[in-house]
mmCIF file as gemmi writes it, N, C-alpha and C atoms, coordinates in Angstrom:
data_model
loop_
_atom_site.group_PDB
_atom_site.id
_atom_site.type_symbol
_atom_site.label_atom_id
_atom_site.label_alt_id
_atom_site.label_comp_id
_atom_site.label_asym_id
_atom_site.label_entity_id
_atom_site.label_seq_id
_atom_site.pdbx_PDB_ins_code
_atom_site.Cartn_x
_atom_site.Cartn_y
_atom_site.Cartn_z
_atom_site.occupancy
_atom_site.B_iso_or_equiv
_atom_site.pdbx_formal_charge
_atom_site.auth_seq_id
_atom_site.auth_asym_id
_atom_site.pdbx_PDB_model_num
ATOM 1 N N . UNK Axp A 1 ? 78.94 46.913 -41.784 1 0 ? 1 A 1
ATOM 2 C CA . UNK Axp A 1 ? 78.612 46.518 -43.126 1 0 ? 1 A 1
ATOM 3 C C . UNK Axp A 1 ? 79.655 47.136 -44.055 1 0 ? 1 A 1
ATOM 4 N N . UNK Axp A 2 ? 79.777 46.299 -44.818 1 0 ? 2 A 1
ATOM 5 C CA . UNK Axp A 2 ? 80.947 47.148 -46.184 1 0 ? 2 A 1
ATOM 6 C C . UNK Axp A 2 ? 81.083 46.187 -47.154 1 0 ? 2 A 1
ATOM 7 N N . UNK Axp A 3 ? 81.435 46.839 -48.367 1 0 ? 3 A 1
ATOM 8 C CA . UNK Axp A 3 ? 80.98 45.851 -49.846 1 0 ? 3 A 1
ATOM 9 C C . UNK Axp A 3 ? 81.011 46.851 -50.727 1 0 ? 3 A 1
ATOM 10 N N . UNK Axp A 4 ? 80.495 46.281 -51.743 1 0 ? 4 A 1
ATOM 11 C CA . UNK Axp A 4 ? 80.421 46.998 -53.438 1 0 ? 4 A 1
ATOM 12 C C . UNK Axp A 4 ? 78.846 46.871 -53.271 1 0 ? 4 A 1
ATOM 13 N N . UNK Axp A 5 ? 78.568 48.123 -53.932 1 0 ? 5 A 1
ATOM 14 C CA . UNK Axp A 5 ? 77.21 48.426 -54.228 1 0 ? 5 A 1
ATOM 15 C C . UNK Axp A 5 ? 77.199 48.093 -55.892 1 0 ? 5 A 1
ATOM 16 N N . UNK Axp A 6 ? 75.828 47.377 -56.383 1 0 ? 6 A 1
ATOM 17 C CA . UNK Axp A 6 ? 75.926 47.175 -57.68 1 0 ? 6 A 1
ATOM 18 C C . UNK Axp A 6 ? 74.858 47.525 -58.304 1 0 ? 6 A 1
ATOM 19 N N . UNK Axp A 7 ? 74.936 48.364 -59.894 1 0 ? 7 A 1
ATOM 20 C CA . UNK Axp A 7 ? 73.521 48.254 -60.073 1 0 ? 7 A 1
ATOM 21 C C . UNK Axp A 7 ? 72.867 47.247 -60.556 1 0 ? 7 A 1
ATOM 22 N N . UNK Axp A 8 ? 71.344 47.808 -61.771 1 0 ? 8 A 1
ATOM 23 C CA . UNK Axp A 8 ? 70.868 46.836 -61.552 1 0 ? 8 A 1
ATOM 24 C C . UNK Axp A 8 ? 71.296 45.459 -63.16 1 0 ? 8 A 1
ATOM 25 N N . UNK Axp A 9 ? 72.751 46.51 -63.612 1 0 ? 9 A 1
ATOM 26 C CA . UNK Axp A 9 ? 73.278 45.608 -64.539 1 0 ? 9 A 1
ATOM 27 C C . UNK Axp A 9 ? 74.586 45.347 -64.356 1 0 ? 9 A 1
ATOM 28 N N . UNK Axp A 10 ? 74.47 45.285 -62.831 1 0 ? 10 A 1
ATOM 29 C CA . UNK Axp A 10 ? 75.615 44.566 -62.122 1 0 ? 10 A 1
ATOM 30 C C . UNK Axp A 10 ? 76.918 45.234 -62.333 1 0 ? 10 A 1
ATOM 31 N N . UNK Axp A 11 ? 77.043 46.519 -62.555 1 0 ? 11 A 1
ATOM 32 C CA . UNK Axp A 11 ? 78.374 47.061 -62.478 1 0 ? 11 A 1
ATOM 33 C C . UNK Axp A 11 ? 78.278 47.346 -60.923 1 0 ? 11 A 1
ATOM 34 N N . UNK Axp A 12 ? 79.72 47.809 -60.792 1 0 ? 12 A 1
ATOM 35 C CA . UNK Axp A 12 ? 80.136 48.288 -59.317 1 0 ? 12 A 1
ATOM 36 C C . UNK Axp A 12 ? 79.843 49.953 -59.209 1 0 ? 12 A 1
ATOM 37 N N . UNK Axp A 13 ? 79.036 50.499 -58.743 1 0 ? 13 A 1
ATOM 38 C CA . UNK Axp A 13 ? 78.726 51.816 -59.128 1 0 ? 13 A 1
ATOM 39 C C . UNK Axp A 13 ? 79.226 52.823 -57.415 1 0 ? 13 A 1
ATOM 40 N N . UNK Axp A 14 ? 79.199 51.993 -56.129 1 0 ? 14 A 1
ATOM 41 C CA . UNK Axp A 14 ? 79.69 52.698 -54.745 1 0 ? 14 A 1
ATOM 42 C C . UNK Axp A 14 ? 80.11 51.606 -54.191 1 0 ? 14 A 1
ATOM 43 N N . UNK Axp A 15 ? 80.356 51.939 -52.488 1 0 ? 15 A 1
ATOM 44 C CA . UNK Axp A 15 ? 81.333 51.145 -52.121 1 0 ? 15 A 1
ATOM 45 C C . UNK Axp A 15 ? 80.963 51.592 -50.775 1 0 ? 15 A 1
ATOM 46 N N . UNK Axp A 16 ? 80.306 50.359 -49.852 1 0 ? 16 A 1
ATOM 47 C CA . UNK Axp A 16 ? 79.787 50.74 -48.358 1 0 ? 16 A 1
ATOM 48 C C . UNK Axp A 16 ? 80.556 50.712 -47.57 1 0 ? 16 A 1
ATOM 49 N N . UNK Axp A 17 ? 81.286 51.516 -46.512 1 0 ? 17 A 1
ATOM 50 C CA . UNK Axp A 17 ? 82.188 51.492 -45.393 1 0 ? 17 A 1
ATOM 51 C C . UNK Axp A 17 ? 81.144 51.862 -44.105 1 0 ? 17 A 1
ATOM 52 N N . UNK Axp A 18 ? 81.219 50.405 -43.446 1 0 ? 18 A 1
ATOM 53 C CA . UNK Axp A 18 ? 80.401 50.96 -41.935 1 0 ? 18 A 1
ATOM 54 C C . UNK Axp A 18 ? 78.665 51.243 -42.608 1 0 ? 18 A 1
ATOM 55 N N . UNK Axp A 19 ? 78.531 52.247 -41.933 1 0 ? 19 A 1
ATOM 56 C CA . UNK Axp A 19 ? 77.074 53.033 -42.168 1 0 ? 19 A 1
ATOM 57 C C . UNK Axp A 19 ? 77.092 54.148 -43.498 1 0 ? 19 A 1
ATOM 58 N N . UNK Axp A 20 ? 77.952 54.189 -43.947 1 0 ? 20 A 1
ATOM 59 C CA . UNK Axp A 20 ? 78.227 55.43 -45.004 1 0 ? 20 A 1
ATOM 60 C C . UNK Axp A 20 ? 78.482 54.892 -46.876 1 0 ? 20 A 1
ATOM 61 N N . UNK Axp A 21 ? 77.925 55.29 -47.62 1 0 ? 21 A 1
ATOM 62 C CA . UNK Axp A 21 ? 77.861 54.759 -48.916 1 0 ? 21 A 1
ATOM 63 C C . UNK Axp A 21 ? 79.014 55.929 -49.885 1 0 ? 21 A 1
ATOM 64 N N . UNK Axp A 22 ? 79.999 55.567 -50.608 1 0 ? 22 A 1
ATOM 65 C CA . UNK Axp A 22 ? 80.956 56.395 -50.854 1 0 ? 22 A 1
ATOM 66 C C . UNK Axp A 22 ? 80.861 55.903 -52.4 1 0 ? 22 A 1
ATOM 67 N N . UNK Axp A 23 ? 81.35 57.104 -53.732 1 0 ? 23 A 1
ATOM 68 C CA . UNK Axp A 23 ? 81.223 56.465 -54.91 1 0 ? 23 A 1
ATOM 69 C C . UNK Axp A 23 ? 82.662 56.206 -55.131 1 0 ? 23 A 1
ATOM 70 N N . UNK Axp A 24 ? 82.888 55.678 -56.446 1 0 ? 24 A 1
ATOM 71 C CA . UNK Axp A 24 ? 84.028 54.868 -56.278 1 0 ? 24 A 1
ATOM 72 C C . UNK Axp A 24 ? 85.341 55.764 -56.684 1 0 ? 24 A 1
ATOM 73 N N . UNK Axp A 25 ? 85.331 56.859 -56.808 1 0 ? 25 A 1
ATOM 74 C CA . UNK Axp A 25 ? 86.523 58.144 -56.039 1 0 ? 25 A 1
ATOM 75 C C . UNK Axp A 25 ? 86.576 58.564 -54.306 1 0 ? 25 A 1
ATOM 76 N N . UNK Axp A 26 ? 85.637 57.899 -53.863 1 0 ? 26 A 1
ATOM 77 C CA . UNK Axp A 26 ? 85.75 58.012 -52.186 1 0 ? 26 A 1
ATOM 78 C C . UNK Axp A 26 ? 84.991 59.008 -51.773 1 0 ? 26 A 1
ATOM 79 N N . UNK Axp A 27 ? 84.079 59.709 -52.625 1 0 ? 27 A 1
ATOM 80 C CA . UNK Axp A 27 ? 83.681 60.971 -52.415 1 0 ? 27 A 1
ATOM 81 C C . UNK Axp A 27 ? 82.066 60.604 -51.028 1 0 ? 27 A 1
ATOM 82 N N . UNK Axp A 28 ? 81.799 61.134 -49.989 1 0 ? 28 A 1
ATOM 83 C CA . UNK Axp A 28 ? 80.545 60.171 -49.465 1 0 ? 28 A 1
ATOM 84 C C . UNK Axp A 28 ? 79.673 60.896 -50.173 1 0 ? 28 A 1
ATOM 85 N N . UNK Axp A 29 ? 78.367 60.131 -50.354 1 0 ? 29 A 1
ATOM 86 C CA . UNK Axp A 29 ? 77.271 60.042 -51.015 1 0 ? 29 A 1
ATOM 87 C C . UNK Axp A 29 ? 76.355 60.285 -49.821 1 0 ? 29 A 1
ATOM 88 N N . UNK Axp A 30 ? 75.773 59.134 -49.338 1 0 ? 30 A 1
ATOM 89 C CA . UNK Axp A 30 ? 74.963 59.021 -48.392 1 0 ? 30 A 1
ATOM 90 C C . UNK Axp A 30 ? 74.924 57.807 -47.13 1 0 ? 30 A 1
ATOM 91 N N . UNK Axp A 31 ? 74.329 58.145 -46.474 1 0 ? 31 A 1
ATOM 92 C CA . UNK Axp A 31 ? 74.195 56.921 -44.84 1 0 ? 31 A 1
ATOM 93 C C . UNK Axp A 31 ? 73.057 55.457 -45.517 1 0 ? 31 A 1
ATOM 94 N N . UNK Axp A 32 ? 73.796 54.887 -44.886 1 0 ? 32 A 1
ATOM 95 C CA . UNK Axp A 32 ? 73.005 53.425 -44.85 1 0 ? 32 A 1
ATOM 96 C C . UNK Axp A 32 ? 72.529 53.023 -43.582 1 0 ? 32 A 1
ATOM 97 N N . UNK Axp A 33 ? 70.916 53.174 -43.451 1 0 ? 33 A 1
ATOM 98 C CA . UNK Axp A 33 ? 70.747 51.988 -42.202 1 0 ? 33 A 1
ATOM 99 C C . UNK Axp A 33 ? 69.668 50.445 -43.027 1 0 ? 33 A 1
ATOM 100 N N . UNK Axp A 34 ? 70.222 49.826 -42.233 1 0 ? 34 A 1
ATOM 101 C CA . UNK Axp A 34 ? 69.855 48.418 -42.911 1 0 ? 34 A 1
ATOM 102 C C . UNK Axp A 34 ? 69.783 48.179 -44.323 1 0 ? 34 A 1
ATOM 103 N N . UNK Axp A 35 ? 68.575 48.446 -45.078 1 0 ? 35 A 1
ATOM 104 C CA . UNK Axp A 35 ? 68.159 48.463 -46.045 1 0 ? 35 A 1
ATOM 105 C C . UNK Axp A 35 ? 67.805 50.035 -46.649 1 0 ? 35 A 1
ATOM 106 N N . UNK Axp A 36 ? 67.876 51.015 -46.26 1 0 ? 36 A 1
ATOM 107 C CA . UNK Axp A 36 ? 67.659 52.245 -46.684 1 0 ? 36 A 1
ATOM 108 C C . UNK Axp A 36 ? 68.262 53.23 -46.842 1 0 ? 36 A 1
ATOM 109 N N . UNK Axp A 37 ? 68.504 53.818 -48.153 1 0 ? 37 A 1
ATOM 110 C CA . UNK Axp A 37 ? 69.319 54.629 -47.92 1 0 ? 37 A 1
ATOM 111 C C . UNK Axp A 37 ? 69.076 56.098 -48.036 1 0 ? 37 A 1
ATOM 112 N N . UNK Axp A 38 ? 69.808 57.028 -47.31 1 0 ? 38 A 1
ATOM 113 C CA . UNK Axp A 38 ? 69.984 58.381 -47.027 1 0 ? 38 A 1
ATOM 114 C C . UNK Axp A 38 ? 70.529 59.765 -47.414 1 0 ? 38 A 1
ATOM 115 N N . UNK Axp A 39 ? 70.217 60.369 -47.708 1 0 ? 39 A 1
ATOM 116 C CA . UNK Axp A 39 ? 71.179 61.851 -47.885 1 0 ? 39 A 1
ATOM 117 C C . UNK Axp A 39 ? 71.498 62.037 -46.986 1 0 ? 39 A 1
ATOM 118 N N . UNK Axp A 40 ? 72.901 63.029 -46.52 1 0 ? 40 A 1
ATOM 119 C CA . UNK Axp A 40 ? 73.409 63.748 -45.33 1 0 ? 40 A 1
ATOM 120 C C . UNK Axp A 40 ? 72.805 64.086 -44.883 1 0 ? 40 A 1
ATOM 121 N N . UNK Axp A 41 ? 71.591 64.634 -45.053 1 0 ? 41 A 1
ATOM 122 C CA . UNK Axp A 41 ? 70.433 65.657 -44.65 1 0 ? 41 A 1
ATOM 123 C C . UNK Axp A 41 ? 69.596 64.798 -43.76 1 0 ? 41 A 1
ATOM 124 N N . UNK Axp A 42 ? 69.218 63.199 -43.935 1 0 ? 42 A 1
ATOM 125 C CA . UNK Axp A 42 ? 68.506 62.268 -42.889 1 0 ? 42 A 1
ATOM 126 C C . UNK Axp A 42 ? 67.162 61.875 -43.96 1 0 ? 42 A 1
ATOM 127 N N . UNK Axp A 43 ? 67.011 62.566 -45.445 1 0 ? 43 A 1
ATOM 128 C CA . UNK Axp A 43 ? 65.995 62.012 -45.899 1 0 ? 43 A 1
ATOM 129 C C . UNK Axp A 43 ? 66.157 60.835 -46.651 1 0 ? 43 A 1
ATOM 130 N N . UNK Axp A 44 ? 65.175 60.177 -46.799 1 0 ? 44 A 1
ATOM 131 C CA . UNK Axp A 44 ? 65.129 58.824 -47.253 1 0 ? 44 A 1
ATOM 132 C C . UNK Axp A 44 ? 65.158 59.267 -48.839 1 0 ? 44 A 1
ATOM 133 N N . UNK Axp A 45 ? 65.918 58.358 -49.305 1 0 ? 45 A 1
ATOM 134 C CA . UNK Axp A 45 ? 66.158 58.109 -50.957 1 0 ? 45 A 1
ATOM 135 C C . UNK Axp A 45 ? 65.792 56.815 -51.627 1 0 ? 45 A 1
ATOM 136 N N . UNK Axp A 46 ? 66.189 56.159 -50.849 1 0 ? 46 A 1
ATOM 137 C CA . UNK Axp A 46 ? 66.369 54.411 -51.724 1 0 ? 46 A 1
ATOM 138 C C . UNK Axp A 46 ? 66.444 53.49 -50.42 1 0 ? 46 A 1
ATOM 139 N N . UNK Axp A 47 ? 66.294 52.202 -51.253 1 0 ? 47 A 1
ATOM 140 C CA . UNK Axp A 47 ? 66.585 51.091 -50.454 1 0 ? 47 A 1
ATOM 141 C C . UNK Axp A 47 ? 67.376 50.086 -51.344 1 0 ? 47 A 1
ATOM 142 N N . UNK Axp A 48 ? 68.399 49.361 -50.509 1 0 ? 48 A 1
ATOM 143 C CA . UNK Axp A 48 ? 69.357 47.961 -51.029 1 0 ? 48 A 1
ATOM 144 C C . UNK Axp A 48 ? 67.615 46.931 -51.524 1 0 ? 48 A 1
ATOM 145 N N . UNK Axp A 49 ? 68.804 45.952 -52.433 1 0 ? 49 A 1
ATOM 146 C CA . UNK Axp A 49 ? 67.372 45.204 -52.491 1 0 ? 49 A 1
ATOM 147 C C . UNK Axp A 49 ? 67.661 43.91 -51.515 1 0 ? 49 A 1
ATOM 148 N N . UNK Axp A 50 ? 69.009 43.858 -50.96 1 0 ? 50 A 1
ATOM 149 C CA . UNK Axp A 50 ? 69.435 42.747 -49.987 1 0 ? 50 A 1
ATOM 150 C C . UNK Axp A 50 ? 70.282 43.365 -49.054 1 0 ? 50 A 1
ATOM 151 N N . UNK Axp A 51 ? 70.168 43.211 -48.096 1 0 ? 51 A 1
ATOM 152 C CA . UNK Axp A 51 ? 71.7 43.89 -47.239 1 0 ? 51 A 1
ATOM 153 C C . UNK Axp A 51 ? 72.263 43.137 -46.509 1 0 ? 51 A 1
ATOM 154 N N . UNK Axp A 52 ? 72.224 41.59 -47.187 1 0 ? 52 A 1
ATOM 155 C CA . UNK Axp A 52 ? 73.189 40.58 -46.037 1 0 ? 52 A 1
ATOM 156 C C . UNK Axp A 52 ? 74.31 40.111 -47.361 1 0 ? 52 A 1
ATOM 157 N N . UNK Axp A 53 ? 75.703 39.794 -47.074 1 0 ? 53 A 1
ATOM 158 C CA . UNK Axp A 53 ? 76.394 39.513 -47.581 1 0 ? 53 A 1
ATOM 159 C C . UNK Axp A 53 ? 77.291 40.875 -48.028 1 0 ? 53 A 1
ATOM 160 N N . UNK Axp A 54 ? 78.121 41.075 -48.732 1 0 ? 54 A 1
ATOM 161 C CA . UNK Axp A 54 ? 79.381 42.109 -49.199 1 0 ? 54 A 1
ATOM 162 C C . UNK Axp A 54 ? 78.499 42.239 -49.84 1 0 ? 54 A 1
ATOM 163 N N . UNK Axp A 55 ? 78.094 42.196 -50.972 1 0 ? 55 A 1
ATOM 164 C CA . UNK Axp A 55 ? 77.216 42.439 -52.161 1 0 ? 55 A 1
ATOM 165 C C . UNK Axp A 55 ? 75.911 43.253 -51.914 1 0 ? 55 A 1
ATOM 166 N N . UNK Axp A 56 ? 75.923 44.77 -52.078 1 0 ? 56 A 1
ATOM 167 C CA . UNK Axp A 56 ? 74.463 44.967 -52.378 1 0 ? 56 A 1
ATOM 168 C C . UNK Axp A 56 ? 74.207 44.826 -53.804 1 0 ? 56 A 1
ATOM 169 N N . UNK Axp A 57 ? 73.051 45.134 -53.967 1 0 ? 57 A 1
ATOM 170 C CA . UNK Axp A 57 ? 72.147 44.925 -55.287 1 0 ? 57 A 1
ATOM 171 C C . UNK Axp A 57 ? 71.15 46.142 -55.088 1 0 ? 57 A 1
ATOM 172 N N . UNK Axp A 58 ? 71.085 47.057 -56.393 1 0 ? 58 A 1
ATOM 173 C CA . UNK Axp A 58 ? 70.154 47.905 -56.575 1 0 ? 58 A 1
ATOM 174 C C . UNK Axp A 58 ? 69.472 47.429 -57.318 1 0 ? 58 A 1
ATOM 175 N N . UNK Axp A 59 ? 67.744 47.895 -57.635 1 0 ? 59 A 1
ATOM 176 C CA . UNK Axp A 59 ? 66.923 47.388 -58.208 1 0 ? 59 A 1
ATOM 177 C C . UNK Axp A 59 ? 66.577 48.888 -59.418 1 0 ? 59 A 1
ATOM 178 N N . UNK Axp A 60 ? 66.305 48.813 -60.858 1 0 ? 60 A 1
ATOM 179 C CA . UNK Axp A 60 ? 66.272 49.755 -61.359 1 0 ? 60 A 1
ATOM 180 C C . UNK Axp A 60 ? 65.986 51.393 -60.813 1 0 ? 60 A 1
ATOM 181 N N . UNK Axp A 61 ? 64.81 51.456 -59.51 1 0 ? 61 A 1
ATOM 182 C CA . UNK Axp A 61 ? 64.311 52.331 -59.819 1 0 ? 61 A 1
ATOM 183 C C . UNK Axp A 61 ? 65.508 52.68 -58.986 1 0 ? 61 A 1
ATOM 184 N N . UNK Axp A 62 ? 66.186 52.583 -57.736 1 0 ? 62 A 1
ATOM 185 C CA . UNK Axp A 62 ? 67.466 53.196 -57.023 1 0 ? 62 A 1
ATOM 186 C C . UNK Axp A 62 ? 68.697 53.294 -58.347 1 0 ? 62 A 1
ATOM 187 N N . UNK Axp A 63 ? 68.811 53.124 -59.368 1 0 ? 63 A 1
ATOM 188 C CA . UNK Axp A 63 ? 69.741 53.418 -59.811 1 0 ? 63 A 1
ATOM 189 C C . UNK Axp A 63 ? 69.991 54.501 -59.896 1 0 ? 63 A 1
ATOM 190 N N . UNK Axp A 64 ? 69.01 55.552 -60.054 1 0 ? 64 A 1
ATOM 191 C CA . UNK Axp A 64 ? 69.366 57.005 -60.564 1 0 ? 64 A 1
ATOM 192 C C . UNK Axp A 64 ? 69.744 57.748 -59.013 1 0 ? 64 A 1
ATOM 193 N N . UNK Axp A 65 ? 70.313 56.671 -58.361 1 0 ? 65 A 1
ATOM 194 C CA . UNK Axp A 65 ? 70.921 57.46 -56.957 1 0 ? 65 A 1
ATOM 195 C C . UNK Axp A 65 ? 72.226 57.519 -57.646 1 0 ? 65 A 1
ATOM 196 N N . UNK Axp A 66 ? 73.161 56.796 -58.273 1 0 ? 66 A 1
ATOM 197 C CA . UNK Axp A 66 ? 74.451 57.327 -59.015 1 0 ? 66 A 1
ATOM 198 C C . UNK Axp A 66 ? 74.828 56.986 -60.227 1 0 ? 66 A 1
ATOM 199 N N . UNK Axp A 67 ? 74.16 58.424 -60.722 1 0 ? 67 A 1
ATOM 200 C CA . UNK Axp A 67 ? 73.971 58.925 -62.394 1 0 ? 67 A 1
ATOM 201 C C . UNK Axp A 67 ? 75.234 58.237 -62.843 1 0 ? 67 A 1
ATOM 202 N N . UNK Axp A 68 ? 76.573 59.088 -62.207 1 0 ? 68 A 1
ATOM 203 C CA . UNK Axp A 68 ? 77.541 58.823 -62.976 1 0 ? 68 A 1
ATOM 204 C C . UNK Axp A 68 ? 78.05 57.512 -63.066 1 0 ? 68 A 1
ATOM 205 N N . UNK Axp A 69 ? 77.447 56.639 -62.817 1 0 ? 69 A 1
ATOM 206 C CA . UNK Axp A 69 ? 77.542 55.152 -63.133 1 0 ? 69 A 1
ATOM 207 C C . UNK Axp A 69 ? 76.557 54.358 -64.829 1 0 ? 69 A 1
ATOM 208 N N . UNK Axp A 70 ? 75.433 55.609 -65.045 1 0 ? 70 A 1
ATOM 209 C CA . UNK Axp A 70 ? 74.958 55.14 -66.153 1 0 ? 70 A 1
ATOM 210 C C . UNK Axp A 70 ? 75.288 55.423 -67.535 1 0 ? 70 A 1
ATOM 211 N N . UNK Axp A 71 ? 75.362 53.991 -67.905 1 0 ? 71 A 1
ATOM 212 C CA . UNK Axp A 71 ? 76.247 53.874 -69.219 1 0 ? 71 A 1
ATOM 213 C C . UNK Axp A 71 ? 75.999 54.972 -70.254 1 0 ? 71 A 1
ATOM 214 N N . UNK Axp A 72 ? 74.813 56.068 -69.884 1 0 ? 72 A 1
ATOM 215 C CA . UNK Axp A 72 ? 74.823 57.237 -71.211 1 0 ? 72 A 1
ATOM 216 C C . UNK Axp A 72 ? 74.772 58.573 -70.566 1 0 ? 72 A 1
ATOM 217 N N . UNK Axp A 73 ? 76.044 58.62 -69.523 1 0 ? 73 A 1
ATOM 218 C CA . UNK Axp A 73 ? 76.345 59.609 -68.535 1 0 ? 73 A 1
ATOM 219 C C . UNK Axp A 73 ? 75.365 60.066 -67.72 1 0 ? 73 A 1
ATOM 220 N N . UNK Axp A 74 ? 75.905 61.222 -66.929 1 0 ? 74 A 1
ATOM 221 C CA . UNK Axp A 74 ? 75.136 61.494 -65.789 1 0 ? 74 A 1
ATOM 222 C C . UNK Axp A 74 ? 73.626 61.688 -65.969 1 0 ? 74 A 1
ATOM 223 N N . UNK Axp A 75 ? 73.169 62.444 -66.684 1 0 ? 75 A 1
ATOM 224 C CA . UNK Axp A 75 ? 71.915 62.513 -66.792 1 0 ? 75 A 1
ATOM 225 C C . UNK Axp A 75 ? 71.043 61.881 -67.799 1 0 ? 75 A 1
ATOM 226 N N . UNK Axp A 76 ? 71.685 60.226 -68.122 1 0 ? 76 A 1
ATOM 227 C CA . UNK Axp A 76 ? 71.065 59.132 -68.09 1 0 ? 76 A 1
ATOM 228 C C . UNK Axp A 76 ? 70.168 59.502 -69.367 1 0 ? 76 A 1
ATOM 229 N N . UNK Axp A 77 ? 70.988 60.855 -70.099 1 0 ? 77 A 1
ATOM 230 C CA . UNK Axp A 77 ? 70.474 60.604 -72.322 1 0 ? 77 A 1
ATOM 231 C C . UNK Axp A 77 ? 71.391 61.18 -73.197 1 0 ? 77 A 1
ATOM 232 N N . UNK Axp A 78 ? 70.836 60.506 -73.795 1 0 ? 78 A 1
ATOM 233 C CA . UNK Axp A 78 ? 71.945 60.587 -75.011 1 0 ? 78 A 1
ATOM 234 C C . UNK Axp A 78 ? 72.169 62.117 -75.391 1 0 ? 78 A 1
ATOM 235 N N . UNK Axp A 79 ? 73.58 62.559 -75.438 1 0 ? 79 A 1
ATOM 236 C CA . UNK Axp A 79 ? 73.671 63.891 -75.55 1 0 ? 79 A 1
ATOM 237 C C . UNK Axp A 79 ? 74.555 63.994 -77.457 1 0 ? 79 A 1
């Protein structure tokens, strides 16, 4: 599997290689199996809301898996 991860206002926020979810400096994030996704650690975090095609799609509540993608910085308020 590999693609652009998007949220749920369609920016490009990671980037799937294989089984591994990387943000878009290359840094890894977390593991992907199918639809779910992972910390290094093996715990469950989130799920894709599709995982066929290049394209995932996050659904609001997985967005706050990568802060630094939301439009009012990392911790998602207005500072």
């Amino acid at each position: 599997m590999s693609g652009g991860i998007f949220n749920s206002s369609g920016i490009c926020v990671a980037v799937v290689r294989g089984s591994e979810i990387f943000d878009l400096t290359g840094k890894k994030l977390y593991d992907v199996k199918g639809v779910n996704i992972y910390r290094p650690s093996g715990e469950l975090v989130g799920h894709l809301s599709d995982a066929r095609g290049t394209e995932k799609h996050l659904d609001r509540s997985t967005d706050r898996l990568f802060p630094a993608a939301h439009p009012r910085g990392k911790a998602g308020r207005d500072t």
